[in-house]
N, C-alpha and C positions, 0 to 999 in steps of 0.2 A: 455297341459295335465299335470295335476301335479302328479309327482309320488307319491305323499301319500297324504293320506284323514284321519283327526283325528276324531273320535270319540268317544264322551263322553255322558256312559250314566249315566240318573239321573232319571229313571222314575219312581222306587222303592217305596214301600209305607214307609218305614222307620219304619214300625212296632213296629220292636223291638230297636230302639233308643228313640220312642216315639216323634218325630217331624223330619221336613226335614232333612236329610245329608248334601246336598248341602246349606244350610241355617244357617249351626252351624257357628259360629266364628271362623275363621282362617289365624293369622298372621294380625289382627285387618281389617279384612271385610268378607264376606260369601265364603263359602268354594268354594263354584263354582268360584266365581270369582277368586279367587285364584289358581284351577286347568286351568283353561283359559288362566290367565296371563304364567302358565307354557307351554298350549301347545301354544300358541302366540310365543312362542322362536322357534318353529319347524319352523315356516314362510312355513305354510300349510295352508289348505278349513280346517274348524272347524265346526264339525257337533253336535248337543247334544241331546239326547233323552229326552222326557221331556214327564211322566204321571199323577204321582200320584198327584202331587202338582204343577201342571203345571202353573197358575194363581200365585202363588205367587214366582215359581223360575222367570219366565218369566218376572217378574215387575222388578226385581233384572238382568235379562239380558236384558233390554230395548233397552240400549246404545251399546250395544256389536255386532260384523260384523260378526256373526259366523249364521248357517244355525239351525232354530228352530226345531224338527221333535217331532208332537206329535203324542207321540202314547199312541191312546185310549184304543188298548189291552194291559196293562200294564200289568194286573192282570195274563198273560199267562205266564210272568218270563223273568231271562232274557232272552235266547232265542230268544224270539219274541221282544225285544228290542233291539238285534245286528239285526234282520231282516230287524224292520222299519229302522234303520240308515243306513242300507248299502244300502237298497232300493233307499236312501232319496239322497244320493252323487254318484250314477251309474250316472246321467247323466253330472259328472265331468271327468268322465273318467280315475279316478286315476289308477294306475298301485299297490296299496298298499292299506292297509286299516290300521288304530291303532286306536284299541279298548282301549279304559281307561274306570275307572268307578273315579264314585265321589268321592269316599269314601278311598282313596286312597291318603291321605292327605302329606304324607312325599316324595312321587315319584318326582324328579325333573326334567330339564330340563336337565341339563345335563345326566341326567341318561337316559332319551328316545331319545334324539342323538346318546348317545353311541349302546342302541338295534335299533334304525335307523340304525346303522353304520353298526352292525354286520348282519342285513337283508343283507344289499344290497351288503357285502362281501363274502356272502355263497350264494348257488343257489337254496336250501331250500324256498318254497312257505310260510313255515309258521315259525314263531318264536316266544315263549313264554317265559314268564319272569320266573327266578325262586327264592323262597324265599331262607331263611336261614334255615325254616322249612323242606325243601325240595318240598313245592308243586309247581306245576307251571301254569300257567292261566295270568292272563292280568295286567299290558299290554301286549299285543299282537300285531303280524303284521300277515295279512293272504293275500298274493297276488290277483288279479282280478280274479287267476283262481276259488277260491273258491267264487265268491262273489255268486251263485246260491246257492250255499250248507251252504253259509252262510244267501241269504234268505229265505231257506226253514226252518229254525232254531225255535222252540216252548220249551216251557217249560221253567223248571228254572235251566239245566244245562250249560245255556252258550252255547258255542263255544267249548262244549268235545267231542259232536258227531262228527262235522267235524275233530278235531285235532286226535279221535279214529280213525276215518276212513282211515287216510295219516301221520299213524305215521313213516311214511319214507321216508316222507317230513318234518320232522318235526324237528327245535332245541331248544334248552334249551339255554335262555341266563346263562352268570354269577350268580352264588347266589346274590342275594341282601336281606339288611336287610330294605330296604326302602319301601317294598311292603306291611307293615302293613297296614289292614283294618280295620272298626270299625263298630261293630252291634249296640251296647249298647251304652248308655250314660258312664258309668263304661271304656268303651274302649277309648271314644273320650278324657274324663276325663284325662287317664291315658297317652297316646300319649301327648297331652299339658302339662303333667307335664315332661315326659320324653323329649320333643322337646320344651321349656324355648321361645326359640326364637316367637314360633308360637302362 
C-alpha cells in the first residue's frame, strides 16, 4: 500500500492561454513532461487527469508508467477533475493523495518532499501550500479520510469545499514563492524570462 498517490491535473481547456498548458515549452520539452519528471523524484503511483486536449497531451505521455484518467466531464471545473483522479487511484489504496496542477511550472521536487515531510509530521488530514501572496490551495495533501468528500467534488472551486469544511484539520505549509501560476500567454511569457534557466 503506498502512502501517497500523485496527482496531476491537465484537463483544462486552457482558454485563456489560448493552446495547451501542458504542451508549452519548458526547460527544452513540454511542460507536462517536466512536471512528471518532478513528481518521478517522489518515487510514488502517478496519476494525471487528462480532458480538454486529451489526444494530443496523451501522444506526448505515450512512453510514460503513470495511470491515464480521462475525464470526459472536464467542462464541470476543477472539482470534478480532483473527483475523477481520486476515483481513478482508490483502488491503490494510498494512505495520502497530492493534488498538483500543470500549470505550476517552477514547483520542485524538492519543495513537494519538503510538504511530504511536513504532512507526515503533523496529524493534520489536510495540508495546503501557501504562496508569498498569502493564498493557499495546491499542492495539496488530503489523507484517505477525505477521499469521499473529495469524490463528491463539482464545479470550478477545486478542493475549498472540502478544506472549508475541516478547517481544523487543516495546515498551511511555508510561504513559497514557487507556486506561480500562469493563465495567459503574457504570464508563461514572463515566468521564462524571470526563470533563464527554463
Amino acid at each position: 500500500m503506498p502512502k501517497l498517490a500523485a496527482l496531476l491535473l491537465s484537463a483544462g481547456h486552457s482558454s485563456r492561454m489560448g493552446q495547451p498548458k501542458a504542451l508549452l515549452e519548458w526547460q527544452q520539452r513540454p511542460l507536462i513532461k517536466h512536471q512528471l519528471e518532478t513528481l518521478k523524484a517522489l518515487d510514488c503511483p502517478i496519476a494525471v487527469v487528462l480532458g480538454a486536449h486529451e489526444e494530443a497531451i496523451s501522444t506526448v505521455l505515450k512512453d510514460e508508467e503513470v495511470l491515464r484518467v480521462i475525464h470526459v466531464s472536464f467542462d464541470a471545473g476543477m472539482g470534478s477533475s480532483i473527483a475523477a483522479g481520486v476515483s481513478a487511484i482508490r483502488h491503490l489504496q494510498p494512505e495520502a493523495v497530492l493534488i498538483v496542477a500543470v500549470d505550476q511550472p517552477l514547483i520542485t521536487a524538492t519543495y513537494l518532499k519538503a510538504l511530504i515531510d511536513f504532512y507526515h509530521l503533523n496529524t493534520a488530514g489536510i495540508v495546503q501550500s501557501t504562496s508569498t501572496e498569502g493564498w493557499k490551495g495546491i499542492p495539496a495533501i488530503f489523507s484517505a479520510a477525505y477521499f469521499d468528500e473529495l469524490e463528491a467534488l463539482d464545479g470550478d472551486f477545486g478542493a475549498k469545499p472540502v478544506v472549508k469544511n475541516h478547517l481544523d484539520d487543516c495546515l498551511a505549509y511555508t510561504p513559497s514563492a514557487l507556486l506561480a501560476d500562469m493563465d495567459t500567454y503574457a504570464h508563461y511569457e514572463a515566468l521564462k524570462k524571470a526563470n533563464p534557466q527554463s
